[in-house]
N, C-alpha and C positions, 0 to 999 in steps of 0.2 A: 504494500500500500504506500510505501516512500515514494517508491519512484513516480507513481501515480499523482500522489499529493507533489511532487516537485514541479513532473509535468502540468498541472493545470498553474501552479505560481510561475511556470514559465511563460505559461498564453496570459493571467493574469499581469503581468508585466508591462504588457502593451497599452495596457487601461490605465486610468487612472480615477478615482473616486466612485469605485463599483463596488458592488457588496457582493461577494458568491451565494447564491440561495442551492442550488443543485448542481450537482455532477452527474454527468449521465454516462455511465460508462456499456461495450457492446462488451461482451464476451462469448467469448465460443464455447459449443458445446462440449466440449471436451477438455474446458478451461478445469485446472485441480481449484480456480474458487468456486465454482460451482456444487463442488463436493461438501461446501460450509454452511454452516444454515443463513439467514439473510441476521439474523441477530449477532452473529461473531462479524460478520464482514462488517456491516454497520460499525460495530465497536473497534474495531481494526483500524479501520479509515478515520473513526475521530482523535483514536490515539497519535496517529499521526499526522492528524491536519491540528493538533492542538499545537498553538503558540504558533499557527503561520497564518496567512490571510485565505486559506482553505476553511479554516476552523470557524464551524457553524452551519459549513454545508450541509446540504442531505445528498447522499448515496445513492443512488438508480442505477440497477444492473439489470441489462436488457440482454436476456440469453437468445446469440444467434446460430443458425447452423455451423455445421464445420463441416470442413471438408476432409474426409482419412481414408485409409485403403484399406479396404477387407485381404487379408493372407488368404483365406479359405476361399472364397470368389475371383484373390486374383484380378480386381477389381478397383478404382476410385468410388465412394459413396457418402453423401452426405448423410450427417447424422443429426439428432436434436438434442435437448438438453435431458428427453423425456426417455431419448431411444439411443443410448451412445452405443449400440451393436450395429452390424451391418442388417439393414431392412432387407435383404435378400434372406440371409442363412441364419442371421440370429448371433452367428459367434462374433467377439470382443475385436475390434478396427485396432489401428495403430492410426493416429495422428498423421493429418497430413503439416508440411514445412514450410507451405506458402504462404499461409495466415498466422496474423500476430493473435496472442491470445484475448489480449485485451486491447482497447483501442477506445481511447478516451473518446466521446462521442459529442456530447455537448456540455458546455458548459453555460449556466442560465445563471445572469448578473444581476442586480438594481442598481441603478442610478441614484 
């Protein structure tokens, strides 16, 4: 969650007298924070936005597909947050290398 909270103080930089209300971050299906309930991630991301100009935000994690390759099929397959197996065969993907896991999405300010 640092580097997360750095990156938005880094696009926060270009502003000047904005308040951060929300971060909206995308994550991929097959991201390891998706594996955490939304109550630790939450708690994660304040500990580390405390004492910077992130602190006070709210948290928005929007699970999106991913892209990874069935071994068993031999195959590329997207997957979801709901279904991290190959939707062919059912057995466990490996990750595809083209997509970032997280990908800071938007970030929503006041004036």
């Amino acid at each position: 969650m640092r580097q997360i909270v750095k990156a938005v103080e880094t696009s926060l930089s270009e502003t000047a007298d904005t308040k951060l209300s929300v971060v909206r971050l995308k994550v991929s299906a097959i991201s390891h924070l998706l594996t955490h309930d939304h109550a630790t991630l939450h708690a994660t991301f304040q500990l580390a936005a405390r004492g910077t100009k992130v602190e006070g935000a709210r948290l928005e994690v929007i699970p999106v597909p991913a892209d990874a390759w069935c071994p068993q099929c031999q195959r590329d397959v997207s997957v979801t947050p709901a279904h991290e197996v190959c939707p062919s065969c059912g057995e466990p993907v490996v990750a595809g290398s083209t997509e970032p896991e997280v990908v800071l999405h938007e970030l929503v300010v006041q004036r």
